[in-house]
C-alpha positions as a printed Julia matrix, in Angstrom:
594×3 Matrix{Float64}:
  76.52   -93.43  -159.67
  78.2    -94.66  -156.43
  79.62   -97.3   -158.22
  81.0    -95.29  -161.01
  82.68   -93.06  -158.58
  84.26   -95.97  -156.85
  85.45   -96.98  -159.82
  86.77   -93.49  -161.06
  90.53   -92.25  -161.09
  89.64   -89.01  -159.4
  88.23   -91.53  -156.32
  91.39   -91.29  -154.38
  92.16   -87.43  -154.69
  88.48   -86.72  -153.74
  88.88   -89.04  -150.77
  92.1    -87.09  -149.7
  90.74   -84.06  -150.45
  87.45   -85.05  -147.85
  89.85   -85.74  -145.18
  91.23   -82.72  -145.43
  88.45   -80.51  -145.5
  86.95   -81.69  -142.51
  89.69   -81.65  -140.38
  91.03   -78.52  -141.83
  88.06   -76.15  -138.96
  90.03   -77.25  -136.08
  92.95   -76.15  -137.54
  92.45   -72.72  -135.69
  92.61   -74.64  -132.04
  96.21   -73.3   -131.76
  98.2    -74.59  -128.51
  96.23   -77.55  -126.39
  98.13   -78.92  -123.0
 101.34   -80.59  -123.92
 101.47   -78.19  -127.27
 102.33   -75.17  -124.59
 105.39   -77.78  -122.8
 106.44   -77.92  -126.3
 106.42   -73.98  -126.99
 108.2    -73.28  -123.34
 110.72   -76.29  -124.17
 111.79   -75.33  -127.64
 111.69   -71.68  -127.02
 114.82   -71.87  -124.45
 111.94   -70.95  -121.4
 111.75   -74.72  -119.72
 115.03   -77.08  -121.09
 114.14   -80.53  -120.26
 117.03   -82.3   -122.07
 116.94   -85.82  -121.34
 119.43   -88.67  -122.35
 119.26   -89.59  -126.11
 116.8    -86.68  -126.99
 117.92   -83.36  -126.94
 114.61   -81.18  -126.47
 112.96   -84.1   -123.84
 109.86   -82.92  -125.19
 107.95   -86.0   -124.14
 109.56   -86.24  -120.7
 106.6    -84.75  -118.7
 108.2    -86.48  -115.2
 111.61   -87.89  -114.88
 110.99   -90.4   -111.7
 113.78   -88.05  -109.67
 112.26   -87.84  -106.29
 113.9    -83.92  -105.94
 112.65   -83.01  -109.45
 109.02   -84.34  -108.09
 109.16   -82.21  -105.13
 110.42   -79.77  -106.45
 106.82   -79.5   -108.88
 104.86   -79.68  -106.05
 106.42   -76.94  -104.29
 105.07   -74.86  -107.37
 102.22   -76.58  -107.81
 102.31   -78.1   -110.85
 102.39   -81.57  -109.21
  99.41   -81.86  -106.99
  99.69   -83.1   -103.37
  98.65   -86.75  -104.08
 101.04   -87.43  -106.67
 103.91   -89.77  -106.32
 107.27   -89.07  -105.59
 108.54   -91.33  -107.79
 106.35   -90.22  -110.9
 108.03   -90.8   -114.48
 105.9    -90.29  -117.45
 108.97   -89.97  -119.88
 109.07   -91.1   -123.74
 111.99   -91.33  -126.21
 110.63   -89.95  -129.53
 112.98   -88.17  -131.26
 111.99   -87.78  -135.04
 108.29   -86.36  -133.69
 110.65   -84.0   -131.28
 112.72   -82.97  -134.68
 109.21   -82.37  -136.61
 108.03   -79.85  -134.04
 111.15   -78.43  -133.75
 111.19   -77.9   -137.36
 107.71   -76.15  -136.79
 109.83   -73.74  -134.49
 112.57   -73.47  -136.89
 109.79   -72.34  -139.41
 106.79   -70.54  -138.73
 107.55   -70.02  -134.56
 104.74   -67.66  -133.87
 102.14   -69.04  -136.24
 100.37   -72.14  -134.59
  98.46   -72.44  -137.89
 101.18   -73.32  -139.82
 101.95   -75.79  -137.71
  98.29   -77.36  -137.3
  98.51   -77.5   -141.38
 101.7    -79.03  -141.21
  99.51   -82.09  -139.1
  97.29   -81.89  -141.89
  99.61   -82.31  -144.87
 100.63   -85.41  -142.75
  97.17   -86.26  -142.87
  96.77   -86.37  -145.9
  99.52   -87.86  -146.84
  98.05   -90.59  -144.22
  95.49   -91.0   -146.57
  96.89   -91.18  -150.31
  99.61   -93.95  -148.68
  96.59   -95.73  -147.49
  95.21   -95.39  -150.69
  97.64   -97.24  -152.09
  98.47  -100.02  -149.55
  94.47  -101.19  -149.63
  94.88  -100.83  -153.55
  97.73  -103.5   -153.2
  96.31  -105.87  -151.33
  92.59  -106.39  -152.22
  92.14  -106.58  -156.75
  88.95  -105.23  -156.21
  89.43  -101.67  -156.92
  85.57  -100.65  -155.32
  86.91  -102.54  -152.2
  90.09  -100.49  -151.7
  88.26   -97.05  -152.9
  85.63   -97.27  -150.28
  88.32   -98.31  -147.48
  89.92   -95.03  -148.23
  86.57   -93.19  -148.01
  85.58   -94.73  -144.76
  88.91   -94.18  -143.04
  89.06   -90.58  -144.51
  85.93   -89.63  -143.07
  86.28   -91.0   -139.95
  85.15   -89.53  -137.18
  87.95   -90.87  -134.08
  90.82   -88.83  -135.76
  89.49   -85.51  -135.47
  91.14   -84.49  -132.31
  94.53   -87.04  -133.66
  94.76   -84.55  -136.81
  93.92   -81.16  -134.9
  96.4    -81.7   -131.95
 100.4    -81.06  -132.34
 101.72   -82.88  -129.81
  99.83   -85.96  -131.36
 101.38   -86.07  -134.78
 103.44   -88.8   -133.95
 100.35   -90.74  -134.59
 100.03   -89.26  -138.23
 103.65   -90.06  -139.39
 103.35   -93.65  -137.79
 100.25   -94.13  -139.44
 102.36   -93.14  -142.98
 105.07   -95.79  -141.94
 103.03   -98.47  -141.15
 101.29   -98.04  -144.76
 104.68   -97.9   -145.81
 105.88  -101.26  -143.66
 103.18  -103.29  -144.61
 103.71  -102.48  -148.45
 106.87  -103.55  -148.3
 106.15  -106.65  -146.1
 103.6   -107.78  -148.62
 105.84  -107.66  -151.37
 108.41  -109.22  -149.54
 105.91  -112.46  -148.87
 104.8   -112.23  -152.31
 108.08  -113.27  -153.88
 109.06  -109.13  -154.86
 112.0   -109.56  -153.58
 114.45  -109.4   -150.18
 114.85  -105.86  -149.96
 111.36  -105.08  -149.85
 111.51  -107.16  -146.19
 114.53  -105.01  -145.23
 112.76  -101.54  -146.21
 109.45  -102.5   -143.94
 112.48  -103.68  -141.4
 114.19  -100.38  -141.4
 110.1    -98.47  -141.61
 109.44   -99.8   -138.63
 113.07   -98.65  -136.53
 112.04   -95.29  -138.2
 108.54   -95.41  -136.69
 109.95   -96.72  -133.34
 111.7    -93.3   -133.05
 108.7    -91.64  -133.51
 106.6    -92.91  -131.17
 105.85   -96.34  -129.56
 102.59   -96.55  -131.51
 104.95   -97.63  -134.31
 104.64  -101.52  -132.05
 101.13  -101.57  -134.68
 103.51  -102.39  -137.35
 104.24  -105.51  -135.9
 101.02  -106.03  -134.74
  99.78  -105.93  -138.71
 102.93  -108.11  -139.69
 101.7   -111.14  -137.24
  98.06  -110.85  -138.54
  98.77  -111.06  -142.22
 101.25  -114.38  -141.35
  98.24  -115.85  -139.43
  95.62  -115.23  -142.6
  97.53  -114.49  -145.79
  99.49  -117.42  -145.56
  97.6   -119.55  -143.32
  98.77  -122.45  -145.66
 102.4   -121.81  -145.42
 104.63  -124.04  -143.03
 104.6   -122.38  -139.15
 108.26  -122.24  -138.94
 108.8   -120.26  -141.76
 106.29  -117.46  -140.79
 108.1   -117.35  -137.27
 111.37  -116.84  -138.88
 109.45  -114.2   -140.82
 108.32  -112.19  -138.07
 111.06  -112.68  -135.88
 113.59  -110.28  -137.36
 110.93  -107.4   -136.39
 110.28  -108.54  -133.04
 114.58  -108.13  -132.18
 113.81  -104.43  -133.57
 111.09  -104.2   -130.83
 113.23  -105.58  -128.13
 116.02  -103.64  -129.57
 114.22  -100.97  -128.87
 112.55  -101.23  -125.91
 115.81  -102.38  -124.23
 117.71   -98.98  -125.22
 114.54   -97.14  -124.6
 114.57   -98.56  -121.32
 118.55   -98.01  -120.53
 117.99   -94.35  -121.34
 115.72   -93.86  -118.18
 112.7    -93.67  -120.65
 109.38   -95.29  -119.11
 106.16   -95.07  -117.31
 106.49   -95.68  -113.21
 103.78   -95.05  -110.53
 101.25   -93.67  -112.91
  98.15   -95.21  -113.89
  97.88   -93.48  -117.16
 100.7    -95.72  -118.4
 101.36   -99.23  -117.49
 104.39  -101.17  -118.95
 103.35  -104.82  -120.01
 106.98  -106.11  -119.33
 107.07  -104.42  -116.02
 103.8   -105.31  -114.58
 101.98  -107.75  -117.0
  99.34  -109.27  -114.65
  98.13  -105.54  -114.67
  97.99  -104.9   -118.38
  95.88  -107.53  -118.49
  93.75  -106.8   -116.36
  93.44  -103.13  -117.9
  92.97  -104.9   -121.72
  89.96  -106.57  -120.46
  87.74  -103.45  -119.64
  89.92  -100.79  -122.21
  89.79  -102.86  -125.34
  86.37  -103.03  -125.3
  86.29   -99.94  -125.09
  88.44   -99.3   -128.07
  86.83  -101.39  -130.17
  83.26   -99.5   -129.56
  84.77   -96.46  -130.2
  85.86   -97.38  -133.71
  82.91   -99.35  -134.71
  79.96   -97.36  -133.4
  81.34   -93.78  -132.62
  81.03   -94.03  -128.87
  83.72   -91.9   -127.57
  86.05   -93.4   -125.05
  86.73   -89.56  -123.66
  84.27   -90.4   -120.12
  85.29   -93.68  -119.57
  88.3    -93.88  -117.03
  86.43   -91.12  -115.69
  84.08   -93.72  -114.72
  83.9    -95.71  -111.01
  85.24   -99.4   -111.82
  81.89  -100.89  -111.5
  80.39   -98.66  -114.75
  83.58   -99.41  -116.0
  82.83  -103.12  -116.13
  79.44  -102.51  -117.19
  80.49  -100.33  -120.41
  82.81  -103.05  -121.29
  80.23  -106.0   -121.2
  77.65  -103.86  -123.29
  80.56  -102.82  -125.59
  81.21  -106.84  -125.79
  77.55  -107.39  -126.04
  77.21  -105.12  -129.18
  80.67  -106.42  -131.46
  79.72  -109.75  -130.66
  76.56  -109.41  -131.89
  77.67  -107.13  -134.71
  80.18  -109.98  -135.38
  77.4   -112.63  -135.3
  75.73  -110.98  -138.28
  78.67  -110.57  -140.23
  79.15  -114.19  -139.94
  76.21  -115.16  -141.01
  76.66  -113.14  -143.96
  80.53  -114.75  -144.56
  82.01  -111.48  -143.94
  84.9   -113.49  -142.72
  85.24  -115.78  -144.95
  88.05  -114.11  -147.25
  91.53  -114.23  -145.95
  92.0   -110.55  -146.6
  89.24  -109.5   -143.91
  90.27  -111.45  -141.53
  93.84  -109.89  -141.64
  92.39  -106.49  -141.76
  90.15  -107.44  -138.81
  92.82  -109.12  -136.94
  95.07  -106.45  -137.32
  92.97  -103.77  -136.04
  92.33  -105.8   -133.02
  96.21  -106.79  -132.58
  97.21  -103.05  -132.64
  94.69  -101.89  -130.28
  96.21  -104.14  -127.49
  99.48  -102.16  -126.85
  97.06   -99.41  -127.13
  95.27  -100.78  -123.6
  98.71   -99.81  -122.06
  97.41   -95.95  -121.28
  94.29   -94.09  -121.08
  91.55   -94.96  -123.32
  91.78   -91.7   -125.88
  89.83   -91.74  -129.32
  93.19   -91.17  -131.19
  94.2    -94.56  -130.19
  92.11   -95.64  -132.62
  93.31   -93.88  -135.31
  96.11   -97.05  -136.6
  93.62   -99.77  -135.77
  90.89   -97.47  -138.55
  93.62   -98.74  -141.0
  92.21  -102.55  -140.4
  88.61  -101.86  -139.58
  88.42   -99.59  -142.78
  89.46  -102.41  -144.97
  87.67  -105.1   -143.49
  84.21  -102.87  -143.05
  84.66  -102.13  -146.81
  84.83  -105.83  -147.37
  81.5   -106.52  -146.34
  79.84  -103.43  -147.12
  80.36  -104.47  -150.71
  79.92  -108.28  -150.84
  76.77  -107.1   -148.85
  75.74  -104.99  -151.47
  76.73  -107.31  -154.29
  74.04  -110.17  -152.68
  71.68  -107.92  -152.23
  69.3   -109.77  -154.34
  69.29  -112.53  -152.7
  69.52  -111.57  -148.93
  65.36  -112.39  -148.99
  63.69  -113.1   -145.57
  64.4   -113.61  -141.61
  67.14  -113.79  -141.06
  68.95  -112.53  -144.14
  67.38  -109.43  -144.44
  67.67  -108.54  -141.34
  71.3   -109.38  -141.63
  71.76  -107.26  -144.26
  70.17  -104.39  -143.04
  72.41  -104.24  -139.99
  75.32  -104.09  -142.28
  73.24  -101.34  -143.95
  72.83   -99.51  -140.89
  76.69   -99.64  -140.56
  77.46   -98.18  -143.99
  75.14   -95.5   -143.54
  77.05   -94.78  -140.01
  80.44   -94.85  -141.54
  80.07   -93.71  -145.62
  77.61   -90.76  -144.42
  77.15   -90.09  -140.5
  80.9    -89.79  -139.52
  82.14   -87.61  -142.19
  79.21   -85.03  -141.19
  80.25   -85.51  -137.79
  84.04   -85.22  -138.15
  83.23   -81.83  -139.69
  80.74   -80.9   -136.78
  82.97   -82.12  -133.92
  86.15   -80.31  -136.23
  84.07   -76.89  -136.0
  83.48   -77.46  -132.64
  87.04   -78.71  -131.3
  88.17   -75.04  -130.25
  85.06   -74.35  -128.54
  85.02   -77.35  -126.71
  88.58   -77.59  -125.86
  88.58   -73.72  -124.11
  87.36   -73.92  -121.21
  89.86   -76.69  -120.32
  92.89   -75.56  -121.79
  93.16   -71.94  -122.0
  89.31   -70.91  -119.58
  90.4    -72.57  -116.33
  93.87   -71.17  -115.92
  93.54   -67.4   -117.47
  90.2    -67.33  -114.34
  93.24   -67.34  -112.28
  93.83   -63.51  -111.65
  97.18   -62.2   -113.0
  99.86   -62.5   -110.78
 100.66   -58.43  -110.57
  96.76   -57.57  -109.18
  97.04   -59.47  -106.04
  99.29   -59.48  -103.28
  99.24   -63.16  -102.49
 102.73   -65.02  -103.14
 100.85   -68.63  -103.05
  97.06   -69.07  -104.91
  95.21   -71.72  -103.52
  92.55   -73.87  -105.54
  90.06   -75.5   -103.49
  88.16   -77.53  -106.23
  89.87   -77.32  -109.74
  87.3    -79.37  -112.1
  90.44   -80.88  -113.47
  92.76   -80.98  -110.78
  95.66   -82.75  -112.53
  95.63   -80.2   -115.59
  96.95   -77.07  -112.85
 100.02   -78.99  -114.31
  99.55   -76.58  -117.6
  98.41   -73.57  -115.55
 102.01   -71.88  -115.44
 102.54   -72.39  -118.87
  99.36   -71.2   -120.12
  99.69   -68.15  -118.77
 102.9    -67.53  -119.5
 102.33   -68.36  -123.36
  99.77   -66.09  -123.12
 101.31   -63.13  -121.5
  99.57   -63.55  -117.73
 102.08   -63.45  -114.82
 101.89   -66.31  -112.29
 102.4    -65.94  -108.67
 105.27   -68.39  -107.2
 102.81   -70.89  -106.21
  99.05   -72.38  -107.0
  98.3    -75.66  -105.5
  94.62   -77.4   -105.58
  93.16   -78.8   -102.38
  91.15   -81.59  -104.04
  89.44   -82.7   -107.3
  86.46   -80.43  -108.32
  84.79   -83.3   -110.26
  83.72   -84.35  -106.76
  81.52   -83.12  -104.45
  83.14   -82.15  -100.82
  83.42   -80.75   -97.58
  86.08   -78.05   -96.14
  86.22   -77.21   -92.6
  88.38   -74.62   -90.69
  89.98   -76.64   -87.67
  91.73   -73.44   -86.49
  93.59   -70.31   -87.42
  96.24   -72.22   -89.56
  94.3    -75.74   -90.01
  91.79   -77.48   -93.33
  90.47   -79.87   -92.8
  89.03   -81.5    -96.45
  86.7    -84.47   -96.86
  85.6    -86.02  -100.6
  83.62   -89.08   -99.65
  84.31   -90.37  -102.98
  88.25   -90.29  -102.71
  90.59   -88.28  -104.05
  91.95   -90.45  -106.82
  94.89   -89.37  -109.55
  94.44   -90.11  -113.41
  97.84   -89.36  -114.14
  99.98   -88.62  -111.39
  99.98   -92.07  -108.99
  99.19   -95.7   -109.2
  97.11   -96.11  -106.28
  97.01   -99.79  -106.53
 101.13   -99.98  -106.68
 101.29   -97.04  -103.92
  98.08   -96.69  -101.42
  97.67   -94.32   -99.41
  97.39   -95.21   -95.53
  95.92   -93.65   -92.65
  99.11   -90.98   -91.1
 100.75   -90.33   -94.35
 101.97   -87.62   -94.95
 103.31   -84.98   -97.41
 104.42   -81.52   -98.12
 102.44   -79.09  -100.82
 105.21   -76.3   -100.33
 105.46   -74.85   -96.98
 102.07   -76.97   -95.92
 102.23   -80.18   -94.3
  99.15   -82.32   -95.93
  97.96   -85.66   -93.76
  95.61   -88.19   -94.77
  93.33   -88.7    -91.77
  90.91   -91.75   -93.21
  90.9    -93.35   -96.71
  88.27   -95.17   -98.86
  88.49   -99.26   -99.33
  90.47   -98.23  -102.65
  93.12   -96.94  -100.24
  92.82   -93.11  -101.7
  92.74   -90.02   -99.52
  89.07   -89.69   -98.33
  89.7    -87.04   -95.45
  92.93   -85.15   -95.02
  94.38   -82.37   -93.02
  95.97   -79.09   -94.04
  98.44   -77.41   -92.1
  99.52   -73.99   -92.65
 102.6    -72.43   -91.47
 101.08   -68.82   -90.63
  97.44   -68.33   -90.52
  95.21   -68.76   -93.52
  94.14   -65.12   -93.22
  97.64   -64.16   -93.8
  97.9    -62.13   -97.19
 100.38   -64.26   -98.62
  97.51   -66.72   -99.02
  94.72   -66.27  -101.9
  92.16   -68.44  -102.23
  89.99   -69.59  -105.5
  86.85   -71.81  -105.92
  85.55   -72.78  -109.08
  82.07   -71.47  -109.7
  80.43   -71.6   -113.01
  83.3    -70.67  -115.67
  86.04   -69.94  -113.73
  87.55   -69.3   -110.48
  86.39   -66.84  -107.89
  87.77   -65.33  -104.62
  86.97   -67.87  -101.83
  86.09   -66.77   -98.18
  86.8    -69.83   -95.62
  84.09   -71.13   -93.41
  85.44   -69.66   -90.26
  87.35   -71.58   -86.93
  84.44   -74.41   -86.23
  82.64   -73.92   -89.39
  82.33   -76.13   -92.87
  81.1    -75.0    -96.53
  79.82   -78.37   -98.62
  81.37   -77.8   -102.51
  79.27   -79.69  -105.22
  81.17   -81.39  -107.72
  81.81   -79.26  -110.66
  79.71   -79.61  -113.68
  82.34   -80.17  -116.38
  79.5    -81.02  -119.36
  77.63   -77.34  -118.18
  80.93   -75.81  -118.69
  81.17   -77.06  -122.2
  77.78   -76.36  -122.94
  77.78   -72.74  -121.43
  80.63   -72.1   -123.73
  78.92   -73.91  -126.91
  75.77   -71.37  -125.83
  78.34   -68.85  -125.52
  79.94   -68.81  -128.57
  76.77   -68.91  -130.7
């Protein structure tokens, strides 16, 4: 019956239709983080123009020291953020789609979540087709489709709007490589000058659009592995000028990534993009192939970091092992689709490990996984005995993960997403009493469990109707456990023995901290007293301009779901903090919500 339905001409539209449906529950997440920049940006209430792009919607820092200070005078940048932070992104088709969105259906985040999901599934009809080119056996393509359809890593890719430049690249690259095949296959020129002028199209959307290429250089290294080596260079090289091209006006433009280690630049700092590709593609890779969500692991000290790479390596290469025995890799067409998935993770390694990553590299994996699945299937017979059997029931075990356990988990996590996103996004910063019920001009957050995301907190509230107070700044990182002490009437003293390290907002190992620097959060003067061997703040000093009992001062602590009033220790005295329990919060709401 499986077989049959493979086989059938209503596979494909059931396949699209599957990938729809389970994405289509989160569709009622509305606005998450960078959604609500957007919304502020394109509704005239934060311009953020920047050269070459009109709205700037992907320009979250410019790198202009004033601009910088200027955000941590309100808050939004905390304390221990650089000066010189740019996280700032020329993409200016995705910034015309969401304007669109604006132009359309402003007040109705729905329509624009299922405008993401038309793109989805337009993701996975072009898909569809481009496996359906390459491989003659129609079972082969038909379950690719399937398994990328119901794959779990897109969820939160499909569901979030700020994201979509990863659906419409995903639709060029099918797109690219179609053409590029034909083009190699004797089709004609113009089919290599319409995957040429694909991939400047995808550039503008996003710099994911580099997996093109990446695809490009893996079928010339398997699909025509026989063909002279000059003429596949002169094949790819044409594409490669349209990457430089691009980069080179991208970078001319101000556009980049400086002082943040959230984004590295390989041609800026290449020694350290290696060095991040060694423990993140692992990483990757495991979260495609087995499910195991990437989403704690830069959260992770570097040690555990190192160890969750090695086990990630431990499992592919014996998952690769197997499929070797079994000549998974012996057709030319899975190795290009494994190749490729691999290649187009690397550029990936460049930022924070994030499941939607993944979502490009799913093109590759689903077409080579499909490969073996059914040459698996087709030996069945004779896969008799140790080790064969046991060979083939690993690859088994793998269908059953991807063909059955993802799509029921991609529906699960999809009915989930809003639940689990809340607290975050939209629980932390409404806990934050509205500006016009205190008196206090400046709200101070001792342990935020996300201290980076008081970034959105203004925002938020605004979006959603709450009035802010001209200042909120967090002390340190809730996620860690630590100690305040009042030094006097106007003096904190704060001490997190496990550092207080950025995610976003600096590149410790470009910028340390040292013992006597210091800083200005608003009106207070901020001084790092001792560090930790990563040269992060470990104890620092607080100095207020009045007294901290002066009204104009309100402080918060986090304490179970949201902030509370917080009464200082006293001259002499210290209160210990325990690191907030970010996994409790999600589960209190999941409980919650039941």
């Amino acid at each position: 019956m499986w077989s049959r339905f493979l086989a059938s001409r209503w596979f494909v539209p059931c396949a699209v239709l599957l990938g729809v449906l389970l994405m289509a529950p989160a569709m009622n997440i509305g606005l998450v983080a960078d959604d609500f920049l957007h919304w502020a940006m394109l509704t005239g209430r934060s311009p953020n123009a920047q050269p070459g792009s009109y709205w700037g919607l992907f320009t979250f820092f410019d790198g202009v020291v004033a601009h910088n200070q200027a955000l941590k005078e309100s808050g939004r940048l905390i304390w221990w953020g650089s000066d010189q932070l740019k996280l700032s992104f020329w993409r200016p088709l995705s910034e015309m789609s969401l304007w669109l969105d604006y132009q359309l259906w402003p007040h109705s985040p729905l329509m624009m979540h299922v405008h993401n999901l038309l793109w989805y599934g337009l993701l996975i009809y072009a898909l569809s087709r481009l496996y359906r080119l390459l491989d003659p056996n129609l079972q082969q393509a038909h379950l690719a489709t399937w398994l990328f359809a119901g794959n779990l890593m897109h969820v939160f890719a499909v569901a979030w709007l700020a994201a979509r430049n990863q659906l419409t690249v995903g639709v060029l690259l099918a797109g690219a490589l179609a053409a590029f095949h034909l083009w190699r296959t004797g089709r004609g020129a113009r089919y290599g000058w319409v995957a040429a002028a694909l991939l400047a199209v995808g550039l503008l959307s996003a710099e994911a659009a580099i997996a093109i290429v990446g695809y490009m250089v893996a079928y010339l290294l398997t699909m025509e592995a026989g063909k002279p080596v000059w003429g596949r260079v002169r094949a790819i090289v044409p594409f490669v000028l349209i990457v430089l091209v691009w980069k080179a006006v991208h970078s001319h433009m101000g556009y980049g990534s400086v002082a943040s280690p959230a984004y590295i630049d390989p041609a800026a700092n290449l020694p350290r993009f290696a060095q991040s590709m060694v423990l993140r593609l692992p990483a990757l890779m495991a979260a495609q192939w087995f499910g195991a969500s990437t989403g704690v692991f830069e959260q992770l000290p570097r040690q555990l970091q190192v160890l969750y790479a090695a086990v990630s390596v431990g499992l592919l290469g014996g998952l690769g092992l197997v499929v070797h025995y079994l000549k998974g890799f012996a057709s030319p067409l899975a190795r290009f689709y494994l190749l490729g998935s691999i290649f187009v993770l690397v550029p990936a390694c460049a930022t924070l490990t994030m499941d939607r990553l993944v979502l490009n590299a799913n093109i590759g994996m689903s077409g080579f996984l499909a490969i073996v699945i059914c040459q698996v299937v087709a030996r069945r017979q004779t896969l008799v005995g140790w080790p064969a059997a046991a060979a083939k029931w690993v690859v088994y075990v793998m269908a059953a993960i991807h063909v059955v356990l993802f799509p029921l988990a991609s529906g699960v996590s999809s009915a989930l997403l809003k639940t689990m996103l809340w607290p975050t996004t939209q629980g932390e910063p409404l806990s934050v009493p509205d500006a016009r019920q205190i008196k206090a001009q400046h709200v101070i957050l001792v342990n935020p469990p996300t201290a980076e995301m008081v970034f959105y907190y203004p925002v938020v509230r605004a979006y959603l109707g709450v009035a802010n107070p001209p200042s909120m700044h967090a002390l340190g990182p809730g996620i860690q456990a630590m100690s305040l002490s009042q030094l006097d009437e106007a003096t904190l003293k704060l001490s997190v023995p496990g550092g207080i390290k950025a995610t976003m907002a600096r590149d410790e190992v470009s910028q340390p901290f040292n013992v006597g620097d210091t800083t200005m959060m608003g009106s207070i003067r901020v001084e790092v007293l001792e560090i930790t061997p990563d040269h992060v703040p470990k104890t620092v000093l607080f100095r207020f301009p009045a007294p901290v009992s002066d009204p104009q001062w309100q402080f918060y602590a986090w304490k179970d779901e949201g902030y509370s009033p917080f009464d200082l220790p006293g001259v002499g005295k210290s209160v210990d903090l325990p690191a907030v329990d970010l996994a409790k919060m999600v589960a209190s709401r999941l409980k919650s919500s039941n």
